[in-house]
N, C-alpha and C positions, 0 to 999 in steps of 0.2 A: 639709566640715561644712555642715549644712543649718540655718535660721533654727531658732531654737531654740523651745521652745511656746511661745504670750502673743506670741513676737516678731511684727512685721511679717512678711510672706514677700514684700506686692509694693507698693514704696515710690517715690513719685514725687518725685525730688528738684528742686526747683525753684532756678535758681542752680546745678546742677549743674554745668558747665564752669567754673565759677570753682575759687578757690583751696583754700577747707573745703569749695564742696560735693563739688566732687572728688573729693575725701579721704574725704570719706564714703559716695559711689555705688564708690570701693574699696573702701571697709570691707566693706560691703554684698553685690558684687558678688564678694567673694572667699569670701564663707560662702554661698553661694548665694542667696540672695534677687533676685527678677527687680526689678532697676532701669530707671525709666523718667529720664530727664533731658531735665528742660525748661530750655531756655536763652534767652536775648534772642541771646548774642554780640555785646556791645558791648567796649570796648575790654578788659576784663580777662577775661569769658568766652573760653574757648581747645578745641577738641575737642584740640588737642594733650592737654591736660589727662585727657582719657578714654580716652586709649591705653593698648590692654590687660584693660579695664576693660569685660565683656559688660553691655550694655546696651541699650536703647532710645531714641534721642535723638528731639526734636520740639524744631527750633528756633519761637521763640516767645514771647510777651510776658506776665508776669503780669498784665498791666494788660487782656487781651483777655478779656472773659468768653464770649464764643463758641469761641474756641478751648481756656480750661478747662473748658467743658462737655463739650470731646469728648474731654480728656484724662483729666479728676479721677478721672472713676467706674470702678470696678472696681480700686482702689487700694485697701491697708487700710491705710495711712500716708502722709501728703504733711509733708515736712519744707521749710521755705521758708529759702532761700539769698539769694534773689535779691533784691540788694538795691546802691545804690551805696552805697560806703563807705568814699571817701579824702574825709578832715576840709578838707585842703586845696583840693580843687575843691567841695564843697559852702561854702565861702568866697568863691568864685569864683564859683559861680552855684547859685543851689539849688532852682530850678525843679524838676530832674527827678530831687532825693534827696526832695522829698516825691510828688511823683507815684507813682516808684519803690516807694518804702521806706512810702508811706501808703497812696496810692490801690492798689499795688498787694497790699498787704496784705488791704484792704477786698475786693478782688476775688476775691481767693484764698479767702479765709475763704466769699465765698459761695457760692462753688462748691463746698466741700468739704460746706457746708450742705447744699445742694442736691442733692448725689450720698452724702449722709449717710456722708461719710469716717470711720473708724471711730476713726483719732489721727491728728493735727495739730499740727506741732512747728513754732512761729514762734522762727528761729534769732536774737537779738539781743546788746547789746553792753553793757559798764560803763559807757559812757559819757554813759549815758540818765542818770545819778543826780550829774552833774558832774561836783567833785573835792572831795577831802576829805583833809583834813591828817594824821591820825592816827586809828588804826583800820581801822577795814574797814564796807562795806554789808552786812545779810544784808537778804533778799528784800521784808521790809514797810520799806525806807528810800521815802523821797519821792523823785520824777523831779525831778530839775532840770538838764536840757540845758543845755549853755553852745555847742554848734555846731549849726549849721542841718543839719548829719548828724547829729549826737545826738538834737536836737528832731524828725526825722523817724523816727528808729529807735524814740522814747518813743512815736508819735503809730501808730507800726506797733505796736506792743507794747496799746497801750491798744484798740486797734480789734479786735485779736486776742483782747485778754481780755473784752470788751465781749459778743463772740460767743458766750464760755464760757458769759457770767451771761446774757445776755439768749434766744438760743437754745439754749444747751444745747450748745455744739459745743465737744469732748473737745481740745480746743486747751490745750498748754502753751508756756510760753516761758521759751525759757533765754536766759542774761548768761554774757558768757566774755569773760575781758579779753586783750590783745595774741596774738594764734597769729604761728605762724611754720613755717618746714616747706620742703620742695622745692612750686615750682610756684606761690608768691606772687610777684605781679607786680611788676616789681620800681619801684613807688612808696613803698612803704612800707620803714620804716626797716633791715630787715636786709638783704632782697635789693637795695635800693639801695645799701650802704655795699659789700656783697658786690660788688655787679657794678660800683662804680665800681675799686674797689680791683683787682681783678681786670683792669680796662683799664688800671690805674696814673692813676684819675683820682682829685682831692679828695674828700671826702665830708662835708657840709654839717650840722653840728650846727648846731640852733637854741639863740638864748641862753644860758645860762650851761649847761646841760646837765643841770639840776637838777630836770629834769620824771623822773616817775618810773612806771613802769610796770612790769605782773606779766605774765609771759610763758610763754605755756602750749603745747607743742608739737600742732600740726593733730592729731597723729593722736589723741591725749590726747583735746580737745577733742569728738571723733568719736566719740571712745568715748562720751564721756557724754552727746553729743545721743542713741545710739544707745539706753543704758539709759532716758532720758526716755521716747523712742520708745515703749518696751516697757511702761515700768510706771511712767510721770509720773501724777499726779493732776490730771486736767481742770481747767483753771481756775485752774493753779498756775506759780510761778514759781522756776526753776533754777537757781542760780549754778554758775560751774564756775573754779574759780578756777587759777590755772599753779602753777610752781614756779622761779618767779625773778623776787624784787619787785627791780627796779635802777634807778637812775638811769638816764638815756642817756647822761648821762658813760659810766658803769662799763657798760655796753652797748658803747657803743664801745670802749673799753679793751676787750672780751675778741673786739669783731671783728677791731678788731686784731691780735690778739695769734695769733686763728685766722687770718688772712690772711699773717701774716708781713710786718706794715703798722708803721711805726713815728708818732707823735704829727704827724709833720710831715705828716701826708696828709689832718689835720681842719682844715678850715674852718669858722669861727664862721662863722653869719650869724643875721639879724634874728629875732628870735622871730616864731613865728605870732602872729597877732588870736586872744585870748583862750586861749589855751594850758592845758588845764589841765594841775596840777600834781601832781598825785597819784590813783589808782585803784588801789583794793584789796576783793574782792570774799571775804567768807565764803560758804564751799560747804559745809558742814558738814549742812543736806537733803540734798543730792546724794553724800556723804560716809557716812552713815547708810544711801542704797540701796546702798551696797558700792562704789562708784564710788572710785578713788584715781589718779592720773597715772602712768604709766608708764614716761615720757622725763625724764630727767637735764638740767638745762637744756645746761651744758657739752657732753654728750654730745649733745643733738641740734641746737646751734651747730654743733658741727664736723662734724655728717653733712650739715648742710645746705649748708655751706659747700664741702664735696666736692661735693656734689651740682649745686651751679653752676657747681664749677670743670668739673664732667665733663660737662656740658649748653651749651653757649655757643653751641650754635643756637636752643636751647627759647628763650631770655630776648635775645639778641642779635635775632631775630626781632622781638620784641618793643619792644626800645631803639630 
């Protein structure tokens, strides 16, 4: 199958060898559309990740505008990936999640100006707007970051939309809370529980377990960067919401359960600095363009869970 009319046909994924953009230079690259993937390859970019996967690669920095000059033009879509995005080390040091995730936003956006990109998707996260007790965001809530990752993804997001209202550039940006999937690094909370468990090591719950998060499977998520892609309204903003709002207790409890892990393999330890406690995003625009999830949470828990049992050089590589 070949891109569809309206769609993109030749799309430059920026952040391509990481974990969603991968997932999405697949998507992409299986319906035929010519994929180019620009990458930095810092510790979570992997070409493992592109195996398979006909493409273009140009290793490479958002942050260099000489080097998006030679790439941007002749693209009729640049979707941005590329970004750091464990809460944790932006805690640690946050030098280079606003570099990254800001300047290199600013950078992108003005190349894509400049070579008059025809759509422009700045990929971001829930976690720009805090945390909120009860309810949900839809798209006109206020930013209020609580992490030096979040406050650089708000600061990537505003500079992106700034380009819409001031030059005209057909730039949209989506929000999409926790993915998961094969080929996430394993820092983040599933393929870390997964691959400790899978060596027979502990696995580290923070604080009482009562933080809570909405969990949307990669390929899901891809989907609806893809229909943004096609037929977002310039200047607008995306929610994409999953289909399992759970504690990390009751997260845990079902890695478990998929691992054949019993209670005694969880370790408490100290909560993060400023943790938030709840994200929950309405996607009811992105809903309304026909957009719905695909993946079962259960069901794509347990594929992914396969998926690193049956990979343990991909992620052991890595560890």
């Amino acid at each position: 199958m070949t891109a569809s009319i309206g769609e993109p046909s030749r799309v430059l994924v920026t952040g391509g060898a990481g974990f969603i953009g991968s997932a999405y230079a697949r998507l992409l690259a299986a319906d035929g559309v010519a994929v180019t993937v620009l990458d930095k390859l810092t510790y979570a970019g992997n070409r493992a990740n592109l195996e398979g996967v006909a493409h273009t690669f140009v290793h490479g920095d958002v942050c260099d505008p000489e080097l998006l000059a030679r790439v941007v033009p002749g693209h009729d879509a640049v979707v941005n990936f590329a970004a750091e995005s464990h809460v944790d080390r932006s805690i640690a040091g946050a030098a280079e999640f606003v570099r990254s995730n800001v300047l290199g936003v600013q950078t992108l956006m003005q190349a894509c100006l400049e070579a008059g990109t025809p759509r422009v998707v700045q990929v971001s996260t829930d976690e720009v707007y805090g945390s909120i007790e009860t309810g949900s965001w839809d798209e006109s809530a206020p930013l209020r970051p609580r992490s030096p990752y979040a406050a650089s993804k708000a600061g990537g997001d505003m500079i992106a939309l700034s380009y819409a209202v001031t030059h005209g550039l057909p730039v949209c940006v989506t929000r999409c809370g926790n993915n998961y999937g094969p080929r996430q690094f394993p820092e983040k909370i599933i393929p870390l529980f997964v691959t400790n468990l899978l060596q027979g090591r502990k696995v580290p719950l923070y604080g009482d377990g009562g933080n809570v998060r909405d969990w949307i499977h990669v390929d899901d998520h891809c989907a609806a960067i893809r229909l943004v892609a096609g037929a977002g309204e310039p200047g607008e903003v995306y929610h994409v919401a999953g289909t399992a709002e759970l504690t990390n207790l009751r997260l845990t409890e079902r890695i478990l359960a998929a691992c054949g892990a019993g209670w005694d393999m969880v370790e408490h330890v100290e909560d993060r600095k400023g943790h938030d406690r709840r994200y929950l995003l309405d996607d009811t625009r992105l809903r309304r363009m026909g957009y719905a999830p695909a993946v079962d949470f259960d069901t794509g828990l347990h594929e992914t869970v396969r998926w690193y049992t049956d990979n343990p050089g991909w992620w052991k590589a890595l560890t």
